[in-house]
N, C-alpha and C positions, 0 to 999 in steps of 0.2 A: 972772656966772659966773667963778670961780678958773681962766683960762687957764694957772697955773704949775703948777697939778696934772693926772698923768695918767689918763685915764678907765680906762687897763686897762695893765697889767704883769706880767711871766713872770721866771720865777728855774725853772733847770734843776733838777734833783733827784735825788739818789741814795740808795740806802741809807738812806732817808728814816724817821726815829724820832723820832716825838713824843710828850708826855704829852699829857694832856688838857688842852684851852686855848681858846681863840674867839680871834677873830677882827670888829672891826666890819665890815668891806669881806667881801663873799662874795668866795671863790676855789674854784678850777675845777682839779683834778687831772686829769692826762692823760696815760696810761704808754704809751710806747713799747716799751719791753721789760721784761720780770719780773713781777713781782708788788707790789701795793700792794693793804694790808686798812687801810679805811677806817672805822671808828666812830663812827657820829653818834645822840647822845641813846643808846638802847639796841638801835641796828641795826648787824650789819657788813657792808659790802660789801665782796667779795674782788674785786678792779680786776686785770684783763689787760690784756696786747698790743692798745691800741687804745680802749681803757675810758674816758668820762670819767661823771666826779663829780662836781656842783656844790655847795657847802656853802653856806647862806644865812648871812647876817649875823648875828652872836651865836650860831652854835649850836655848842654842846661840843663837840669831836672830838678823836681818837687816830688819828694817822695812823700806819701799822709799814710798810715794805716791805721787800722783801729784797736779797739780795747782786747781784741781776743787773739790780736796777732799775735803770731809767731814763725820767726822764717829765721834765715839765714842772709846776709849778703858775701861775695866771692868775689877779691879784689884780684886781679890780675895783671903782671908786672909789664906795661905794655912796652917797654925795652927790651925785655930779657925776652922775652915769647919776637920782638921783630928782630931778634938776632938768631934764633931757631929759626924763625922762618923767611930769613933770606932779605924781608922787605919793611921797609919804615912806616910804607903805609895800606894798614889792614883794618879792615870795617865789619863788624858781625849783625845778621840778623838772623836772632835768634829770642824768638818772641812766642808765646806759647798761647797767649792771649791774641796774637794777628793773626797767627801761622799754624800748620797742621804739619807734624814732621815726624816719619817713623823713629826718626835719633833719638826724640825727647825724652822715649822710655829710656834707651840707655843709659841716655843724660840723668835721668830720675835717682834711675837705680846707683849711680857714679855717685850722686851726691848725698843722698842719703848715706851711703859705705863713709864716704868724709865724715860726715857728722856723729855716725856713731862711733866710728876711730875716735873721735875726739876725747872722748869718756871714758878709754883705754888706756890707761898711762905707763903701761912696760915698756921697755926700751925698744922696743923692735916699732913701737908705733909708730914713731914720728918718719921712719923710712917706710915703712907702708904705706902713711898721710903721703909722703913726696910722691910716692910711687901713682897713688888716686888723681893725684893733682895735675900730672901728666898726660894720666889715662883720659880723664875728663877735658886735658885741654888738646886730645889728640880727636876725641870724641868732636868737641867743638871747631876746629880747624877742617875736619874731615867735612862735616856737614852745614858749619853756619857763619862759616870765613867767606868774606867778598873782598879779596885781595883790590884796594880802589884803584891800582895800576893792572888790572886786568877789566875793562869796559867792554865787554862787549857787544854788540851791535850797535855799536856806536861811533866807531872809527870806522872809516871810510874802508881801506884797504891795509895791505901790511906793512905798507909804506908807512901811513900814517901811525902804526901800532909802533915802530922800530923808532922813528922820530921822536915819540912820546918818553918813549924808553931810555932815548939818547938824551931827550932834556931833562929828565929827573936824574941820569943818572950823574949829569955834568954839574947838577946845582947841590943833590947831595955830596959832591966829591969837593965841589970851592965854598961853598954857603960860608965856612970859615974866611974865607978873602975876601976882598972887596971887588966881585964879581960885578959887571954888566950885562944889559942884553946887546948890547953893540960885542961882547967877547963871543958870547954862547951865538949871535950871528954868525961871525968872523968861521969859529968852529965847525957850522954847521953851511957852508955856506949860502945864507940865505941873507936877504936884505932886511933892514930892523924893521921896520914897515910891517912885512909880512909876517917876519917870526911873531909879532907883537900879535897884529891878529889874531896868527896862529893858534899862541897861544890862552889866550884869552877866549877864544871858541873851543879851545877843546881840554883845558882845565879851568875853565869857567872862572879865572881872573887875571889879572896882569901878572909880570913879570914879576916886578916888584912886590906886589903882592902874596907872590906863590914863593920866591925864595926869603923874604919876612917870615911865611907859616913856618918854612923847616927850621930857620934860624930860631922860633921861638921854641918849635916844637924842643928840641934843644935845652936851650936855655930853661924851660919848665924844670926840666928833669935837674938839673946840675941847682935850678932854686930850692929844688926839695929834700935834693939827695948828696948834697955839699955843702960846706961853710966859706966858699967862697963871697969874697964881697960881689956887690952887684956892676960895680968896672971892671970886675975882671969876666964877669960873665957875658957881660955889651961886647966885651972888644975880642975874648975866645969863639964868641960866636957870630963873629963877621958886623957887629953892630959899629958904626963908626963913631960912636959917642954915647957916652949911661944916658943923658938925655936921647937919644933918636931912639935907645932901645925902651926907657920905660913910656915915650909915646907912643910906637907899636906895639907897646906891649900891652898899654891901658886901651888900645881902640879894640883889644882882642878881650881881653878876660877881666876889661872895667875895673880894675883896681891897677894900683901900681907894683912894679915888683914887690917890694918891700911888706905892702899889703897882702899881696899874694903869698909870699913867705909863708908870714905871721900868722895866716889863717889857716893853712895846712898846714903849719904845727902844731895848732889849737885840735884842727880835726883827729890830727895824727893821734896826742893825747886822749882824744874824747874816744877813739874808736877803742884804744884800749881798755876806756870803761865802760863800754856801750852797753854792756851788759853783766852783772854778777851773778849769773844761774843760782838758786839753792839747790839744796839739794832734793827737795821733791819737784822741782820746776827739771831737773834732769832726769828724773825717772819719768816725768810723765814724756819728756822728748824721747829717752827711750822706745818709752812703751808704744809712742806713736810708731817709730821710725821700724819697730820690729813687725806692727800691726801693715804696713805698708809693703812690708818685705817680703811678707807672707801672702798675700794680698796679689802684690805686684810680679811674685816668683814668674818666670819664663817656666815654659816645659822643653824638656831636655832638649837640643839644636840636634842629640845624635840619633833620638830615637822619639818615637809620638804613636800615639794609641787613637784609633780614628773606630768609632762604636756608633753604626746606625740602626736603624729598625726598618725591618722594610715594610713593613704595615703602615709607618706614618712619614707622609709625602710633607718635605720639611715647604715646598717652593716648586716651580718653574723656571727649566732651562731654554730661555727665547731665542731666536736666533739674532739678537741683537750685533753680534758681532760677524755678521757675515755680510762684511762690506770691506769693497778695498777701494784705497786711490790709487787710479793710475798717472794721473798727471794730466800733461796735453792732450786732448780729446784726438788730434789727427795720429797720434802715434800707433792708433788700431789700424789705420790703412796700409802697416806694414804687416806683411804675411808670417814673419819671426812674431810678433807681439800678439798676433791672431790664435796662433798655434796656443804661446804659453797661457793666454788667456780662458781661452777652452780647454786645456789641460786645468787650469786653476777650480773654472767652475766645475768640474766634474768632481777634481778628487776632492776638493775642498769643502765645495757645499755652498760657496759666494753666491749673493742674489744678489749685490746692489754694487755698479762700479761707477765710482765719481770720477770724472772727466772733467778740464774747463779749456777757456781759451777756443772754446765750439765758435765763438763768432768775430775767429780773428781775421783779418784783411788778406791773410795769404789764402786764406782758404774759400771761405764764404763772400765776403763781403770787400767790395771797392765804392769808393767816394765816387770815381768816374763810372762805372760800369754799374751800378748798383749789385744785384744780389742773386748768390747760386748756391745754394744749399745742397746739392748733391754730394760732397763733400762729407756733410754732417750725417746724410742720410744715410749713408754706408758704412759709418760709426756707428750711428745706431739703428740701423737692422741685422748690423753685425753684432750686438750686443743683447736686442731681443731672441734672433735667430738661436742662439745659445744662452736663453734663459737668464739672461741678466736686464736688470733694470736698471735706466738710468738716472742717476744721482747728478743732474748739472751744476756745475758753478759759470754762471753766467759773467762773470769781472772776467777783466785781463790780467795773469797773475802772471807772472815772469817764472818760467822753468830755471832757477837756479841751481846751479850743481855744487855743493858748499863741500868745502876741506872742514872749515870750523865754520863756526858762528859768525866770524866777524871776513871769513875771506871764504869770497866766492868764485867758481872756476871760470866759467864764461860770463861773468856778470855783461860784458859788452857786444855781446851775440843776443842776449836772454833779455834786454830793453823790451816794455810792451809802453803801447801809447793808449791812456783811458780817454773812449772817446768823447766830444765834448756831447752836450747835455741833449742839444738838438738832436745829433747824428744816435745816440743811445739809443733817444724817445724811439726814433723811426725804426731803428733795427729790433729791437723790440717787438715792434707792434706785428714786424713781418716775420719774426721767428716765430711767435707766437702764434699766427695765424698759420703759418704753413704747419708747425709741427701738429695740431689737433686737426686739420684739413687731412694731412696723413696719417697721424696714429690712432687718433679717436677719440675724443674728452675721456671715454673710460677707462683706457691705456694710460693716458697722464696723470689721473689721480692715484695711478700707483707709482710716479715717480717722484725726484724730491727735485725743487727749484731753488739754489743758494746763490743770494751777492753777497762777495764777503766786504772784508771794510777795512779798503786799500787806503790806505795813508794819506793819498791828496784829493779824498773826500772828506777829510776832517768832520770822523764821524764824534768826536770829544765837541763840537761846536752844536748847540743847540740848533741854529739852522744852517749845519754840514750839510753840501750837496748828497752825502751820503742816503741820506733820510729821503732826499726827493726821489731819484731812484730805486731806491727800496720801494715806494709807495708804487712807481709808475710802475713795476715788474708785477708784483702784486696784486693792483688794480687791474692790467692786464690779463693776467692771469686768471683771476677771480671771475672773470667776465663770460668766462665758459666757464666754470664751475669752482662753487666754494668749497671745493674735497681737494683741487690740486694745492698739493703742500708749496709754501714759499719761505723759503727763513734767512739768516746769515748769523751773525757776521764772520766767524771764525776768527775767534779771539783766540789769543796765544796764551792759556791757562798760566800761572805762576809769574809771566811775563808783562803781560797788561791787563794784571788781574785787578791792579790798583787804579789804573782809567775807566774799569768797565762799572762800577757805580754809580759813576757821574754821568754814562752813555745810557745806564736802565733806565736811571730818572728823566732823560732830555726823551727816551721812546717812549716811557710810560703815560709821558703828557700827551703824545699823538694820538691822532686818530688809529691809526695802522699800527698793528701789532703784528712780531712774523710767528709763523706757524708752530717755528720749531728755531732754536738756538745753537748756533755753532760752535768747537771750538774745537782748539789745536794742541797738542802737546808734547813736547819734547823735550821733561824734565832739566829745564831752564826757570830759574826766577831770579827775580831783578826787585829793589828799594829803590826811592828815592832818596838821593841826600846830598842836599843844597840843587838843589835843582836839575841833577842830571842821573841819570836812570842806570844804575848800575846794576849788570848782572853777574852768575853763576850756572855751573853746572850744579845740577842736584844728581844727590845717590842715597834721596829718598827710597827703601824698596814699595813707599805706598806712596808715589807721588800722584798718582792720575786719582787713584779715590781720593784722596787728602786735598788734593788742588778742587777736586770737583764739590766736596764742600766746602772750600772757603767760597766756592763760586756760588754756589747756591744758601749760603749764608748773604753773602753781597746781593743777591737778588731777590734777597728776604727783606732787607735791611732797604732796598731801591722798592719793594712794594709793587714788583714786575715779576710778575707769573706768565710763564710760556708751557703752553701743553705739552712739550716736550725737545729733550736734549740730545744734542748728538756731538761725540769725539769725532770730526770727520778727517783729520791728520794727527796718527799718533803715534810714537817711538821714543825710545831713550836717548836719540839721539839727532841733529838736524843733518848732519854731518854723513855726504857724499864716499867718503871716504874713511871710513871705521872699520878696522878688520872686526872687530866686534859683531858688527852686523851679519855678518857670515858664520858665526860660530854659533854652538853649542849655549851658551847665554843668549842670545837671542830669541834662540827655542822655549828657553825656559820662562822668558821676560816675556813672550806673548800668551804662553800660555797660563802664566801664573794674572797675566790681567784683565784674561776673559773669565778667568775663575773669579777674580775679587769682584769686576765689575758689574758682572750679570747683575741685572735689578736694578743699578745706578742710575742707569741712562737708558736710551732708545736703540741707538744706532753709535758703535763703534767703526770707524772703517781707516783701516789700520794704512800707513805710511811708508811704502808705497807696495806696488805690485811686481814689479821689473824690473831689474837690474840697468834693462835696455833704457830706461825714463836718461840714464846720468852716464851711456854711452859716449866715451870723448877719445880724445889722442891720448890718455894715458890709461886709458883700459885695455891693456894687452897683455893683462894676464888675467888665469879662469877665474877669481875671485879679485875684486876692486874696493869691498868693504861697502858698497851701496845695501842699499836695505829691502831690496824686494826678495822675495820669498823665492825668485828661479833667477837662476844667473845668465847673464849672456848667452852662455853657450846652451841654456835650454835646463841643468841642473836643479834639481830640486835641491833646498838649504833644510838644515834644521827648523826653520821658522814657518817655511812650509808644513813641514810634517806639524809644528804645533794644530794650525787651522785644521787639518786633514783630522788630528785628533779631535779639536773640539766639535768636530762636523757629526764625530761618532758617538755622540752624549746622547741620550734617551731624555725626553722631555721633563720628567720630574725628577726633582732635586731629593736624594734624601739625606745630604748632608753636603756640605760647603765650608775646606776644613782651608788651614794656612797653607799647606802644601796638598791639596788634593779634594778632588768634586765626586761626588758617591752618586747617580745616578740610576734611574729604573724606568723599564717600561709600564709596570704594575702587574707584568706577568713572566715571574722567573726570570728576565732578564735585566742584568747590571752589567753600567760601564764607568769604570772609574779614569781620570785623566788625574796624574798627579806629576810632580816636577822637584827638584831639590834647586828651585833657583837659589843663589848665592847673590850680594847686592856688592856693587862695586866699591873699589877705597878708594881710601884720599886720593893715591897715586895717580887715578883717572882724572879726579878733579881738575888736578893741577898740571894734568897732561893734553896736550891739543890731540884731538883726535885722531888727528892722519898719523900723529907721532908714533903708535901704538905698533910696537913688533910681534908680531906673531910668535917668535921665540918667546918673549915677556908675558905671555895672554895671561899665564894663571897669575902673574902680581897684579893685577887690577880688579883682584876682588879678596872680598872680606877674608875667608876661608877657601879651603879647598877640601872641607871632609865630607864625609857622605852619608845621608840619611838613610834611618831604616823606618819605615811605614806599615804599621799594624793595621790592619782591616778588619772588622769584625761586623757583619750586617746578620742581625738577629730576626728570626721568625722566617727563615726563608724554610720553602719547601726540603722536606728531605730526597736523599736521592743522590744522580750524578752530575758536576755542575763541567761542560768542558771551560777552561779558563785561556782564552789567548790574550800573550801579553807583547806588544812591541814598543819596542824601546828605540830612543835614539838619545847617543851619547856618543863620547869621543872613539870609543873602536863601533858603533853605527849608526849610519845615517847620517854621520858630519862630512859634506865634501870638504872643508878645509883641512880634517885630518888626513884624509884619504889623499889631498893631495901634499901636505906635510912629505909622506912617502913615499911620493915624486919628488923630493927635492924643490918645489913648489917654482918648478921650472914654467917659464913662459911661454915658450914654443911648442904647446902640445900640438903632436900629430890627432889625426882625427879616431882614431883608435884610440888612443888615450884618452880623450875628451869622451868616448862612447865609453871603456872601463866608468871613470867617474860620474857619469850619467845612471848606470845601470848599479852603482855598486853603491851611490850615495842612497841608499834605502834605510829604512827601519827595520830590527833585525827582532824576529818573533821568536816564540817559545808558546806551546802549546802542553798542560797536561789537563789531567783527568781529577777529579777530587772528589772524597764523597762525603757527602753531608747527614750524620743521624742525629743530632741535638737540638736543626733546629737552625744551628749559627754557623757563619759560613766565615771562616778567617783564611785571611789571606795575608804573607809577609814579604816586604817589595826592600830592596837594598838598591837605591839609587846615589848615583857618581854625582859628583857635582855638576850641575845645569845639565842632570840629564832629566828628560821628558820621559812617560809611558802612558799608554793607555790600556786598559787592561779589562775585556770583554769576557762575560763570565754569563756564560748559555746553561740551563737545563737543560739534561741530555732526557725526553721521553723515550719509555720503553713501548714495544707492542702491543 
């Protein structure tokens, strides 16, 4: 590795005017004051007070800013960081001005600490600047790296992922030689024909093409960062002549080598004068950068001071979050799913279970036989019967049981067929008539009616069949009463957040509008760039509120208002297979985002209910890493007990902190629900989900220390307050620790599966306090991702 070159470097900025140009190395804009409008490819961002921009390697831009600017730009050595990070080819979005991301404060604070180093000239500084520069590019790797050889949902299976893998790594390793695709066939054995295809479908250009880009990729570097002449660079980097290299080279970056030189040495010189600070143009960056620091300070991670009033009612705790998905609507016909289901509604507090797939052909409906709804009918009188309401989703969504994003378990069991347009219209018309002939128009308008927007309704098409269906369910429905709700689509937040603009404006023009808006989350988002949809895991810890105002900016900006939103699939994860999901972080991930989200939305209903949903041949042991709140064997999880907690909230809010909700009835009684979530690292990012070992759990997140949480609600009556407090954390109420202590053996006898049933509880603590001031404090010392809830009764005397 080149130690004389620096991984990252800043040049101040004013007044900032550029033509259109690239850059190999991405660089990172970052305005302190004024304005900077940014132009990349054919988007502009307008950059404020605070804004950063990150520009990837090669790509056009037009930088303008105005008379009052001031910022910084952050050049970053895009060789030396793909040699730390294993891969040649890495893509950042990280946009401050597109994007909502918990990181960017850290980011903030990382850069600012650069720039004021810079004004510190004792000899330790410049090892401290390396030291930021790291931190900041560990900070950006962690959160706003879309490694472009990791696609996912995009490759077919892991076939196709391994394949991909195998061709880049054959063309990075010869690009030097005078390689073909009749070799890289030979090697792989597949015919040229197909590899050609192949290729060109799933990196989006030919052969030739794709090992040209690395070859120049290359060659850029050795034009700027050596005195090599330009034959020796053609023919080092597999070019078979200085002619063949400077015409691939000009159809790339429009100048000739030589031109391209000459001009990044011109820049190289000019950056070095870009700017001469004086010396009061440095105090007043100072003074900014100190004024921000103060401003922007964090309160302590290890300790936080939480001061309510109980006289003043800040809000309202709704039950917006007492919904869950179970999946396929016939899975209640089973007596196991029956059981945990009425266990859930009880201890929980669930009012609304979404189900779909209600009017699939095994159950209801045949083309020859026409239609028998009994089926349906014992779903749901099984779900009235115990006090739930049902939430349908009326499409055919395939139950897939996902490892990762991009591989699914039984993808060729889980095929559904959307029926065609005619067969729809009439199923329809008869679901509809039979379900208010049985439950009563006033029954239905308390339930919810969702199509969501499968793929080969091409709902991005102004006239997508999607839209027509939508209208006919609707119109339907509407026909007995305009109170039954009907909506969709269930958009994948973060993921198709960038098609869904184009889909508000193509509804907004319709007649029909739906009741209520769907959508999906599982801290996933995806760019476009050059035309194929590349994603990520996110380890945003504020991604469901953050995604959910970029969405409601986008449907500010689409001029498409819907009375109301609902998360109707949501988790940190898609992925079947997470021991994650079973743990202690799970608890804390649900319960920290019924705390943020309260007031956001309508209707959260969280992903999924049952372990049993992603029962297969490899679930043979008591935890499988699936994401419902009880396990196979009947087990409550940590993420249970979160709901269970937030069931036990008192209706007004009086206070709504980072780590904790302060609660009241308005009469002596409080309950507070608080969590020491911890947000995942990089490690997870870059790790497939199923890969995660349980030995490993605690390096998949940020920290592992533990908060302490001050309480203080003032003006409470004096006297005696009883206080129970139940906790769940790793020694309780985690079955995966519990069974850690089994040796997390697979063959439990039924006794042992009854131990870890009966012993996975939340573990309580009860005293006595007494109050003469007035103010009632209370001090909580929580483990990491451990949950409490904490109920605090006046004791009346006789």
């Amino acid at each position: 590795m080149d130690t004389t070159r620096k991984l990252m470097q800043f040049y101040f900025i004013a007044n900032a005017e550029t033509a259109t140009h690239y850059h190999q190395n991405p660089e990172m804009f970052y305005v302190l004051r004024g304005n900077l409008d940014i132009k990349i490819d054919d988007k502009t961002y307008k950059m404020q007070s605070g804004d950063i921009v990150l520009i990837n390697a090669n790509k056009r831009h037009t930088v303008i800013g105005n008379e009052e600017l001031l910022g910084a730009r952050f050049e970053i050595d895009f060789h030396l960081l793909a040699e730390y990070m294993g891969s040649m080819q890495l893509l950042f979005w990280c946009n401050t001005v597109a994007d909502c991301n918990h990181a960017y404060s850290n980011l903030r604070r990382l850069l600012d600490r650069i720039l004021t180093r810079y004004f510190e000239k004792d000899d330790k500084s410049a090892l401290y600047l390396n030291a930021l520069y790291f931190e900041t590019l560990y900070v950006l790797t962690s959160n706003f790296l879309v490694k472009a050889d990791d696609i996912r949902l995009n490759l077919e299976d892991s076939q196709d992922r391994l394949r991909i893998r195998q061709i880049q790594n054959y063309v990075q390793a010869n690009y030097q030689s005078q390689i073909s695709l009749n070799d890289l066939a030979d090697k792989l054995y597949l015919s040229n024909a197909y590899l050609s295809k192949y290729i060109k479908k799933n990196l989006g250009m030919t052969f030739m093409e794709y090992l040209n880009n690395v070859r120049l990729f290359h060659a850029v570097d050795e034009l700027m960062y050596s005195d090599k002449n330009l034959t020796h660079i053609a023919y080092d980097n597999g070019f078979p002549t200085s002619a063949s290299f400077t015409k691939t080279f000009r159809e790339v970056y429009k100048d000739s080598p030589s031109e391209y030189r000459k001009k990044m040495q011109e820049e190289n010189v000019m950056q070095q004068k870009e700017i001469k600070l004086q010396e009061e143009e440095e105090n007043r960056i100072l003074e900014y950068l100190k004024f921000r620091e103060k401003k922007e300070s964090p309160q302590s991670t290890k300790e936080k001071e939480y001061v309510t009033d109980a006289k003043k009612i800040k809000g309202t705790y709704t039950d917006f979050s007492k919904a869950i998905s179970i999946g396929d609507g016939y899975i209640l016909l089973q007596s196991e799913a029956q059981n945990q289901v009425e266990k859930l509604q009880k201890q929980t507090g669930i009012k609304y279970a979404r189900i779909w797939n209600i009017l699939s052909k095994e159950h209801c409906f045949s083309e020859k036989d026409g239609y028998n709804f009994r089926k349906l009918d014992q779903v749901l009188d099984f779900l009235l019967d115990h006090h739930l309401k049902p939430y349908l989703e009326l499409g055919s969504k395939p139950s897939l049981f996902m490892y990762t994003p991009e591989r699914s378990i039984n993808i060729e069991e889980t095929k559904t067929s959307v029926f065609d347009f005619a067969t729809f219209s009439e199923i329809i018309q008869e679901v509809c008539v039979h379900l208010v002939n049985r439950y009563g128009v006033d029954e239905l308008e308390t339930w919810y009616f969702e199509y969501w927007n499968d793929p080969s309704l091409h709902s991005f098409e102004p006239d997508g069949e999607y839209y027509q269906r939508f209208d006919l369910l609707y119109q339907t429905m509407k026909r007995y009463s305009e109170e039954i709700s009907v909506g969709g689509a269930g958009f994948i937040l973060g993921y198709e957040s960038m098609a869904c603009k184009n889909i508000f404006e193509i509804w907004r023009e319709r007649e029909i509008h739906p009741d209520f808006l769907s959508f999906c989350s599982f801290q996933y988002i995806a760019l476009i760039e050059e035309g194929e949809r590349i994603g990520k895991k996110s380890i945003d810890s504020e991604y469901i509120s953050n995604q959910m105002q970029i969405m409601k900016l986008i449907m500010q900006e689409a001029k498409f208002e819907i009375p109301e939103l609902h998360i109707d699939e949501w988790n940190f994860t898609i992925s079947n297979r997470n021991i994650l999901n079973d743990s202690c972080e799970q608890g804390a991930y649900i319960l920290k985002n019924c705390i943020d989200m309260n007031g956001q939305v309508d209707i959260m209903a969280y992903w999924h209910a049952l372990d049993l949903y992603s029962d297969y041949y490899d679930t043979d042991t008591v935890l499988n890493g699936d994401s419902g709140l009880i396990s196979r064997d009947g087990i409550c999880k940590p993420s249970f007990y979160a709901f269970q907690f937030i069931n036990r909230l008192c209706s007004k809010v009086l206070g709504k902190y980072e780590n904790a909700i302060v609660t009241t009835n308005g009469r002596n009684h409080f309950v507070i629900a608080c969590h020491n979530y911890k947000s995942l690292s990089s490690r997870y990012v870059f790790t497939d989900e199923d890969e995660i070992q349980l030995e490993d759990i605690e390096q998949y997140v940020e920290d592992i220390e533990p908060i302490k949480l001050n309480f203080t609600i003032q003006n409470v009556q004096n006297g005696k307050y009883l206080v129970k407090t139940y906790r769940v954390n790793r020694a309780s109420g985690s079955v995966q620790d519990l069974w850690k202590n089994l040796d997390y053996s697979k063959g439990l006898m039924r006794d042992e599966v009854e131990y870890l049933k009966s012993s996975a509880i939340p573990s309580i603590e009860m005293k006595t306090i007494e109050v003469e001031n007035g103010e009632l404090c209370l001090t909580n010392n929580l483990e990491m991702q451990e949950i409490r809830l904490i109920d605090i009764q006046y004791q009346y005397n006789v």
